[in-house]
C-alpha positions in Angstrom: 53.1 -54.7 -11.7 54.6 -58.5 -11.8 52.3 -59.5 -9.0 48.6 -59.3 -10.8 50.4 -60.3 -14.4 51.0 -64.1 -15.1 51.8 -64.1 -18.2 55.4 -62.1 -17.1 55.9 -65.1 -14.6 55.4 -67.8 -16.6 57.8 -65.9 -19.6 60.4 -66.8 -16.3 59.3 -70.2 -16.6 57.1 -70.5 -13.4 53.9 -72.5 -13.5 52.4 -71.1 -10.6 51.5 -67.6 -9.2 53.8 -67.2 -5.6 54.0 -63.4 -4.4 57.9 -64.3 -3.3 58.1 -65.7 -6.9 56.5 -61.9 -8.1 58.8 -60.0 -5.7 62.0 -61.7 -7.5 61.1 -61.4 -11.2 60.3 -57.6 -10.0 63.8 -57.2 -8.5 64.9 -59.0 -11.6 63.3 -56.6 -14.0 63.9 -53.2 -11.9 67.7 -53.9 -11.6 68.7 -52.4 -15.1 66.6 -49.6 -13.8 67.8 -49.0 -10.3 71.4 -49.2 -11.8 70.4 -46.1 -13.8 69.1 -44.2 -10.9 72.3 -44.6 -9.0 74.1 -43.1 -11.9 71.6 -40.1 -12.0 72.1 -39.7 -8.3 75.5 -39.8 -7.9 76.1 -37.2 -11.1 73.6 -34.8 -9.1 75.2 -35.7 -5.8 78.3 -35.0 -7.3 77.3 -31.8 -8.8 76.3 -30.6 -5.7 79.2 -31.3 -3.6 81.4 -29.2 -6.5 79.2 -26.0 -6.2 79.5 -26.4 -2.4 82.9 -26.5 -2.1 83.6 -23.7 -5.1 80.8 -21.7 -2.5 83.2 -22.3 0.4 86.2 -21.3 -1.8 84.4 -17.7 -2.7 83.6 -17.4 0.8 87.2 -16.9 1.5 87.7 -20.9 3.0 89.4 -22.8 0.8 92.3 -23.5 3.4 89.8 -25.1 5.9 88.1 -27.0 3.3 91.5 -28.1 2.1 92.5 -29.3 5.5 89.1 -30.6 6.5 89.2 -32.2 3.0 93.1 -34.0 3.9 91.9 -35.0 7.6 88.5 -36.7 6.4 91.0 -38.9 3.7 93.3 -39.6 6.6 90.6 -40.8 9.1 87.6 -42.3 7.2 90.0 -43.2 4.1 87.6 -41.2 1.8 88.4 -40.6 -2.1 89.9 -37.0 -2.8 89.0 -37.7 -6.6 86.1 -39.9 -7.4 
């Protein structure tokens, strides 16, 4: 994409093509984008932890999940409520 296209390097202000150069205005350009994926992720990651847990809770386990839930915060430090 921003390797074969001068035009979007030298909009950056670079006289001359360098595929570092290319691989920097890319990272430049996809950041905005990336940021968005993570969001997407994490809302479906999110998602899918819920329906696990509320699975585990019609299964009958809530009071394991509740404990395994307590000890995983205790050791790793992990966030009950993200």
């Amino acid at each position: 994409f921003v390797i074969h296209r001068e035009d979007i390097l030298i909009s950056f202000g670079f006289t001359q093509h360098y595929n570092i150069v290319a691989l920097m205005v890319f990272m430049e350009i996809y950041s905005p984008i990336q940021y968005l994926e993570r969001l997407v992720q994490t809302f479906f990651t999110r998602t899918m932890e819920f329906q696990a847990d509320a699975f585990a809770d019609e299964l009958g386990f809530k009071d394991q999940l509740m404990k395994g839930l307590i000890r995983l915060h205790i050791k790793n430090k992990a966030n009950l409520n993200p």
